[in-house]
N, C-alpha and C positions, 0 to 999 in steps of 0.2 A: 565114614567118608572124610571127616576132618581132618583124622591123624593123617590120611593117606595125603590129603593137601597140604599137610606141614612137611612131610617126611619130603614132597617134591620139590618144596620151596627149600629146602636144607640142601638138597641135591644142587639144586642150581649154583653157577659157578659166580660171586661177585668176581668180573672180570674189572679191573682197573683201566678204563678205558677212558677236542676244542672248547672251549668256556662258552657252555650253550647261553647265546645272548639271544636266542629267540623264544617264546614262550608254548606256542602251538609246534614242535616240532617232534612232539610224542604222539604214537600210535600203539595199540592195544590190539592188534591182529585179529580183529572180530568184526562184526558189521558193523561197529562204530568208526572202524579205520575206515573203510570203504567207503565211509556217509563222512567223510572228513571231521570228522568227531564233533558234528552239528544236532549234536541229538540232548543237549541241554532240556527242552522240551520234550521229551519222549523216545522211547524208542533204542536205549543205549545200551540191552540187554546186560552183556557182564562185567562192562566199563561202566553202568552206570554206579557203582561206587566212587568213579573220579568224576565223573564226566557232572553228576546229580543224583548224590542219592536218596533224595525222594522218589526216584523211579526205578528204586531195587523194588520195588512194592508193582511192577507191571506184569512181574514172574507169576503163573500158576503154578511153578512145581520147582523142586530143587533142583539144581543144574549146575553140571562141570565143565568151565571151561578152560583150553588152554590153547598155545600157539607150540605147532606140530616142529615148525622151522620159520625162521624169518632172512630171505636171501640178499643183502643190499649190496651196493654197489656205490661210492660215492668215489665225484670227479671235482677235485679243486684246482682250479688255474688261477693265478694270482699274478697279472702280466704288469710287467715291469717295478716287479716289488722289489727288487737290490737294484733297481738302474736300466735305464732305456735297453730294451731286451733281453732284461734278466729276470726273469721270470721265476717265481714259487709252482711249484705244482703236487699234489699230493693226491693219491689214490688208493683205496680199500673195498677189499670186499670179506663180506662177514656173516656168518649163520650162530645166532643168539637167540636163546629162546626170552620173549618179551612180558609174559601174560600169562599168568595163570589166577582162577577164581572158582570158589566155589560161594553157590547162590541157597539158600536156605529156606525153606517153605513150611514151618512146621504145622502140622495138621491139627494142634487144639488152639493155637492161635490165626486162626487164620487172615486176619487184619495186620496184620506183621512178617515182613521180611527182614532177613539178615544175609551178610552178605562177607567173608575173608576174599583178600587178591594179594596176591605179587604182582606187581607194576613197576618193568622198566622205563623210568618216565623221561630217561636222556642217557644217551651213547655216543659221545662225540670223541673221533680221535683223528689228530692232523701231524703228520711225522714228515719235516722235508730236509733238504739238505741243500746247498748250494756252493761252488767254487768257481772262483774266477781267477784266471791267471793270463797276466798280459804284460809286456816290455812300456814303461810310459817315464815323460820326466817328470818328476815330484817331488824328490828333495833338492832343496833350492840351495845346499851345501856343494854341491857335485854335480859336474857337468854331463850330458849324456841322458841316458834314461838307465832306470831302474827297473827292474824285476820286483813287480807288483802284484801279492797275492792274498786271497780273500775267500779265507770259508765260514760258512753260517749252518748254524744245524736249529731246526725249530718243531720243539716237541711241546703238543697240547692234549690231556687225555682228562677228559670230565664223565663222569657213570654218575648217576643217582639210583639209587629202589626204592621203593615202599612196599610195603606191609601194612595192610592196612585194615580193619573191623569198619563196618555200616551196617545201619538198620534203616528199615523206611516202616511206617505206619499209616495205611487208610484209613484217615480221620471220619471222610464219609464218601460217597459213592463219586465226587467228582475232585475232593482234594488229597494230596498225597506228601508227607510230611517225614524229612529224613537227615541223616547226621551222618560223620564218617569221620575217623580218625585215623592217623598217618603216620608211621617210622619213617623217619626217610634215613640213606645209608648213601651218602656225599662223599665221592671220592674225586680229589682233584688235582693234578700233577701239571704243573707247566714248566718247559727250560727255554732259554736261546740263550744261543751264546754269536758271537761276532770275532771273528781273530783275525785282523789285518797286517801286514808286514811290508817293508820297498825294503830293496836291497840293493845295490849297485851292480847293476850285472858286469858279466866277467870283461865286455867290449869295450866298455866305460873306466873301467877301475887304473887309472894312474900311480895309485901307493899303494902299497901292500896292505898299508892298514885297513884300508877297503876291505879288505875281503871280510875283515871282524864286525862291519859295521851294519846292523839291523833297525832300522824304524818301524814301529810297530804300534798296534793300538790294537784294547781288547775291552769289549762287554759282554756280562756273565750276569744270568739271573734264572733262581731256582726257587717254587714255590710247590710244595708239595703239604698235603693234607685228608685227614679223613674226619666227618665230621656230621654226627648223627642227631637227629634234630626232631620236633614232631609238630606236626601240624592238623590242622583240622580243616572240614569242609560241611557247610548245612543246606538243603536245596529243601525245595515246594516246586509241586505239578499240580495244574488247576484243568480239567479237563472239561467244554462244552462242547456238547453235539459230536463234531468232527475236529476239531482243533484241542490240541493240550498244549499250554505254555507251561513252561519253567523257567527259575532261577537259583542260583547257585552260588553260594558264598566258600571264597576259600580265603583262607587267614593268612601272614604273615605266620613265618617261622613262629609258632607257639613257647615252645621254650626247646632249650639246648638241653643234650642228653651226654654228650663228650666228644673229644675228639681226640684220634690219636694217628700217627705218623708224622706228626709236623715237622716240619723241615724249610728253612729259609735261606737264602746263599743272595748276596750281591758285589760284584766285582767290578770294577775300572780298572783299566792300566794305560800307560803311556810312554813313551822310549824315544830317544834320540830324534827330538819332533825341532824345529827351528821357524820362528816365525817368518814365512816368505815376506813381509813388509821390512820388518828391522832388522832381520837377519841374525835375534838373539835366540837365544837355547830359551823353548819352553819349562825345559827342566821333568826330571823323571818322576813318575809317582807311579803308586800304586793303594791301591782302596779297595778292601775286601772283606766282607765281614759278614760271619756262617752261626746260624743257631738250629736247634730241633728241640723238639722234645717240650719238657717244661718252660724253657726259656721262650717257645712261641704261643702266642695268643691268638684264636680263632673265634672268627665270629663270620656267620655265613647268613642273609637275607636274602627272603624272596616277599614279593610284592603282592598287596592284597588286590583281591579282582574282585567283580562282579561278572556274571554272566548270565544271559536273557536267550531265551530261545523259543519256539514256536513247531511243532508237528502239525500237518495240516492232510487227511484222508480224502481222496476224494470220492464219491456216494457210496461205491460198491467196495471199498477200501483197497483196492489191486495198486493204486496209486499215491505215493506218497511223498510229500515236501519237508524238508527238516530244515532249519536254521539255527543260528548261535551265530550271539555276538557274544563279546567277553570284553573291560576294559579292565586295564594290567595298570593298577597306581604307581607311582612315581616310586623311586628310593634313594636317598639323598645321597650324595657320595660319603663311603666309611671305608674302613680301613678292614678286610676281610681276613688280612694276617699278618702280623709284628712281631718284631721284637726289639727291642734296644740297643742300639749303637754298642760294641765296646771297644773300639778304637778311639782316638783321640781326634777331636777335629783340627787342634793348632796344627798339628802336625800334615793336614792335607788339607792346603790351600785353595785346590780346586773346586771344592765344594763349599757352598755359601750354608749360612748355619739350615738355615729351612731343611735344605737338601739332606743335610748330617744327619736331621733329627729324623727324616725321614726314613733313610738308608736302607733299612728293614723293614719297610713296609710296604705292602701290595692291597690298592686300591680299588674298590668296583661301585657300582650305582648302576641307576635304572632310570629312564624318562618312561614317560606314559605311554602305551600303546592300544592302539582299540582293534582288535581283530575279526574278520568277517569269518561265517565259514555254511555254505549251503552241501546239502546230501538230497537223493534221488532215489526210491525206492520202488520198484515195479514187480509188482506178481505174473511173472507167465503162465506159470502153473501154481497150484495149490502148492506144489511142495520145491516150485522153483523160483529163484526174486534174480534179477539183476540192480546193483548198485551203483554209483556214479558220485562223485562228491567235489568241490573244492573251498580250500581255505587261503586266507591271507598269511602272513607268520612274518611280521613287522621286527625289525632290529631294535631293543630298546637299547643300545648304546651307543647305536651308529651317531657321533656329531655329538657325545653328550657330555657336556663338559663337567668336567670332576675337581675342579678349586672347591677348595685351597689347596687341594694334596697335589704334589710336585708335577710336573710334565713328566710324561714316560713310566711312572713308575705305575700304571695299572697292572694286568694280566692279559697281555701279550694274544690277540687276535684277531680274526677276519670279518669284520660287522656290514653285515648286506641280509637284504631282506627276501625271504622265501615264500616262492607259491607252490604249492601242492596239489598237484590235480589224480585224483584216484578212481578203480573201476574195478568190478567182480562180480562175484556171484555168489549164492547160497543154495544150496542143495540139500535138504528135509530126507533121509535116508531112513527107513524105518524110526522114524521119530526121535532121530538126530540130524544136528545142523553140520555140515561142514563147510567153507566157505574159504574161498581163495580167489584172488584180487592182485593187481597190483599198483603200485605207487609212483608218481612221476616227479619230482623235487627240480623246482630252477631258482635260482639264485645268479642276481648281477647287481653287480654295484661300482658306477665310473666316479674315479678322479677322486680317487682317494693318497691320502698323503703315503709313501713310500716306505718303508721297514728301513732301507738306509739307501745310499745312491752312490755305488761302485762304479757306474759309469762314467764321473765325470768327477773324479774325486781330487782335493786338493789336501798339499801337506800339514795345513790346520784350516780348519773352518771355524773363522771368527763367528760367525750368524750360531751354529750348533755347538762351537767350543768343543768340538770332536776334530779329533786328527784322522789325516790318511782316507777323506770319505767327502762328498760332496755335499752341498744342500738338496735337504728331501725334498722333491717336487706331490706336487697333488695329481699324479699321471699313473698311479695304481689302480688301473682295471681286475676288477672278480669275478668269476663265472664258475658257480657252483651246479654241479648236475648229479640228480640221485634217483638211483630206480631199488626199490625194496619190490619183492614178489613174497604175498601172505598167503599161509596153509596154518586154520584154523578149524577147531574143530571143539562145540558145544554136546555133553551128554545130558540128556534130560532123565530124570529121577521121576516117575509119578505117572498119573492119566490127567494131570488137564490136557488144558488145551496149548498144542504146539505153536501156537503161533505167538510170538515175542509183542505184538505191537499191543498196545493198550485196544480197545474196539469196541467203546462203550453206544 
């Protein structure tokens, strides 16, 4: 049964697929999805390798699980991110398989579980495009209006996996004692680019020389990488009467394993800009400067948590309460990928040394976050449950300031916070589980500072020292909506007993 679990984890496609800045926004297509992955305490069947593998040790018998198809649908509106009704929007829909485990029950050990999974623990990808074209005046050389135009294209594609070994051991009939260790397989691609231009339209043009003359401004920024890391996770299940608590410790990034595709790119440019006050030539530049490979440095962190949770039965056990909390520690601002300037800075005025030294690099950090997350569990029948669930999924970057490293230079995306509310069923089929459910995601976040502001743009902005673009206002509303539908399906190995919950 193992080879047959490698062989399908080999099959699987690592697909290259936003900089997930939320931490609960993974699900496991199993009844831990459904109980909103509140089952820290008990009850986490084949996620409990991630969720606390102290309660790989709940299993009577060895069991295969996997996700048959997982169908989502996600809806991103991002209103007035280039400029008063210019709006971002990006839409996907996608069938990934998320989950596969197999559970281990050896029969001369019977105080010992083990447990292998494939876990896609994050799939975020945001692909938009934007153009604006309109007649306005804005070079203050020439009288009339210009022909004013503006495209933006904004690419964010973040995948992680694991692969991961657990074991759990019952110490004695109420305590449950477990470990788990992690591949993870970090794959992460961001671009935007910005290209603006005025032109003197043809109504306006007095000298010929007009027709050769372009103003123009452009930003470019590319960070791409893969980067394989491991981590670890140790939990305890303490079980009285009708209640089992848990907790669960997961580490910081353990150590680094390698990383390869790297790739870095940052560009400025500027063109026939004139200051509207003085009336003198800004003067032309251009700043650009591309590394990969060995020349780039990776370093990728995630933050160490705690998590506490509580199952609670009530008499005849047909009824059940799950919870989980989880606190996500801080992470200081660092530098996730660089490399070293090798242009000259004399020679580009427009950047203050800070900025130079920066150039190449792309920044990320974490603030704290503390996570709620309740599950619902009801027996109709012996061999039928309905499930209900919802969690918090808190932004740890939204507002978190990142000095000393430069303005602007993070990793490019949409930071708002997510509720999750979920629902399904389980079906015990000749003594297997199948279970399908689906998922509801909202996401909103007002008054957030702008990506740039085409609507009201002037031919240098002294405040951002950017040409051809307006001062960003904090008038970016976001509205995230996401529906996932789960088809899972648990094989059981053995004659115990089918029922997954602990029922001491």
């Amino acid at each position: 049964m193992l080879k047959i679990f490698l062989i399908i984890v080999l099959m699987i496609p690592i697909l290259v697929s936003a900089q997930l800045n939320n931490h609960w926004s993974q699900n496991f297509n199993d009844e831990s999805s459904l109980l909103s992955g509140a089952v820290v305490g008990g009850g986490g069947g084949p996620s409990a390798i991630y969720y606390n593998p102290a309660t790989i040790s709940e299993i009577n018998e060895s069991k295969l699980s996997l996700n048959a198809s997982l169908f989502s649908f996600d809806f991103l509106n991002a209103k007035n991110a280039y400029g008063e009704n210019i709006d971002f929007y990006n839409s996907r829909s996608y069938v990934i398989p998320r989950f596969l485990s197999y559970m281990l029950k050896p029969k001369n050990h019977s105080a010992w579980s083990f447990e292998v999974a494939f876990l896609n623990v994050a799939n975020q990808s945001v692909d938009g495009v934007n153009y604006t074209d309109k007649n306005i005046d804005i070079l203050s050389r020439f009288e009339g209006q210009e022909k004013y135009t503006a495209f933006s294209k904004y690419t964010s594609r973040y995948r992680d996996d694991w692969i991961g070994i657990g074991g759990s051991v019952k110490a004695n009939e109420k305590l449950y004692l477990g470990g788990s260790m992690f591949a993870s397989f970090l794959s992460q691609h961001s671009y935007h680019t910005l290209q603006i231009d005025a032109q003197p339209s043809y109504q306006s043009i007095s000298n010929p020389e007009q027709y050769y003359y372009i103003a123009s401004y452009q930003d470019q920024e590319l960070v791409k990488f893969n980067d394989y890391r491991l981590l670890w996770k140790f939990g305890a299940l303490y079980i009285i009467n009708r209640i089992s608590f848990g907790i669960n410790l997961t580490t910081p990034v353990w150590s680094k394993i390698y990383s390869d595709g790297k790739r870095v790119m940052r560009k400025r440019s500027q063109n026939n800009i004139t200051d509207p006050e003085s009336g003198e030539f800004k003067g032309n530049f251009l700043i650009i400067d591309y590394a990969e490979k060995k020349q780039v440095s990776v370093q990728t962190k995630t933050a160490f948590s705690i998590a506490a949770g509580f199952t609670y039965y009530n008499e005849n056990k047909t009824k059940i309460l799950y919870s989980t909390f989880e606190y996500f520690a801080k992470i200081n601002p660092y530098v996730i990928a660089k490399a070293d300037p090798t242009f000259s800075n004399g020679s580009n005025p427009e950047l203050d040394n800070n900025e130079f030294i920066q150039w190449l690099s792309f920044v990320e950090g974490a603030k704290p976050v503390f996570n709620v997350g309740i599950g619902y569990k009801w027996y109709i029948k012996e061999n039928l449950m309905l499930l209900a669930g919802f969690k918090t999924d808190f932004n740890f970057k939204k507002d978190y300031d990142l000095k000393p490293y430069w303005r602007d230079f993070t990793i490019k995306s949409f930071n708002f916070n997510k509720y999750h509310f979920t629902g399904g069923s389980t079906l015990n089929i000749f003594g297997q589980d199948i279970t399908a459910g689906i998922q509801y995601t909202l996401g909103y976040l007002k008054n957030m500072k702008q990506i740039a502001n085409l609507s009201d743009p002037v031919e240098f902005n002294e405040i951002e020292k950017k040409a051809l673009q307006g001062t960003r206002m904090n008038v970016m509303n976001t509205i995230y909506n996401s529906v996932s539908i789960y088809v899972a399906a648990t094989f059981n190995f053995g004659s115990g007993n089918k029922n997954k919950d602990v029922k001491n």
